[in-house]
C-alpha positions as CSV (number, residue, x, y, z in Angstrom):
1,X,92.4,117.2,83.7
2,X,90.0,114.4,84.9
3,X,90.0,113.2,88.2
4,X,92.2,110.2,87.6
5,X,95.0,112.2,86.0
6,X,94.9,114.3,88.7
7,X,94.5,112.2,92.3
8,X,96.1,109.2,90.8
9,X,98.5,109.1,88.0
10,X,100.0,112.2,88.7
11,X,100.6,111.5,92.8
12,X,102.2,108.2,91.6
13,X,105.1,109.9,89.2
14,X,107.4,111.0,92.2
15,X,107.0,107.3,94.0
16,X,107.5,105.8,90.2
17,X,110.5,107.6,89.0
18,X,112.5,107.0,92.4
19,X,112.2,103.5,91.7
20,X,113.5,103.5,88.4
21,X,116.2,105.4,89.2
22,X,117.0,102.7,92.1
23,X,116.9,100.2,89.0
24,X,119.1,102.0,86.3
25,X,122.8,100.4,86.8
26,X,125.5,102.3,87.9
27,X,127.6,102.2,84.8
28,X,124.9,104.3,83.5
29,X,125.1,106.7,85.9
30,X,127.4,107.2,89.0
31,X,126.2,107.3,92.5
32,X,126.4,110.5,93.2
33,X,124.1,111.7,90.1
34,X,121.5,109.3,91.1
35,X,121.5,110.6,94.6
36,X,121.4,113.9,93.3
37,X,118.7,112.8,91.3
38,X,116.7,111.4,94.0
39,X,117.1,114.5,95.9
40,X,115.5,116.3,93.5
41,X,112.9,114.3,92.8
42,X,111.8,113.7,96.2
43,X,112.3,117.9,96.9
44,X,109.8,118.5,93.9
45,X,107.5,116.0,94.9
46,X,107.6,117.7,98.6
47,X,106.8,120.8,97.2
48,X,103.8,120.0,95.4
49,X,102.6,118.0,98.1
50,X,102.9,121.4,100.4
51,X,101.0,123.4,97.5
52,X,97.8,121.0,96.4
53,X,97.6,120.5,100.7
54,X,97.5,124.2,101.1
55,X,95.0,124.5,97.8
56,X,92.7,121.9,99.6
57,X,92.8,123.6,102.9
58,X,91.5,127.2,101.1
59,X,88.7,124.8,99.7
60,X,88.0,123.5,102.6
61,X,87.6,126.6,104.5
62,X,84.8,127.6,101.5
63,X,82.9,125.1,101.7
64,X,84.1,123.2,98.8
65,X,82.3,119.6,98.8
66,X,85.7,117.8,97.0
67,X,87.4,119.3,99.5
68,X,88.6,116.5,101.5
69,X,90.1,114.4,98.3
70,X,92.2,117.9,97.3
71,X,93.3,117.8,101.1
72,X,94.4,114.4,101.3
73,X,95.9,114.2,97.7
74,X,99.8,115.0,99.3
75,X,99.3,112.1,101.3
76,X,99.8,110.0,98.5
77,X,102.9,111.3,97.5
78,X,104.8,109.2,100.5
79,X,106.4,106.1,100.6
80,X,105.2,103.7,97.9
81,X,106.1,101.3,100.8
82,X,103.4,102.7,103.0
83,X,100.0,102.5,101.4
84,X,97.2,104.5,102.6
85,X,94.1,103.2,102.8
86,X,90.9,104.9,102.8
């Protein structure tokens, strides 16, 4: 996977989909799916986060010189209405 795929377009998927599922009308789906939905899409996207943050912490501890952009990949996983900047 390139480096694009993986510390941007990926990291914006969880943000992205929680936003169209805020969009899609409630005739389509009830409320309680789409909370369910949400649920689970922010749970996945928490779990992920946890993994590539523990991944970049074992490359940080050898020495790894992309270390720091695997570390702070989960960061970008937040809020969509928090930005980080670098």
């Amino acid at each position: 996977m390139r480096a694009l795929t993986r510390h941007i377009l990926l990291p914006v998927l969880a943000p992205l989909s929680v936003v169209a599922l805020y969009f899609t009308p409630v005739s389509a789906i009830d409320c309680r799916t789409r909370g369910l939905l949400a649920l689970a899409i922010v749970l996945v996207a928490l779990i992920v986060a946890i993994g590539i943050g523990i991944r970049g912490l074992y490359a940080r501890l050898r020495g790894v010189p992309v270390s720091r952009h695997i570390a702070l990949a989960p960061l970008s996983t937040g809020n969509p209405q928090y930005p980080i900047s670098t």
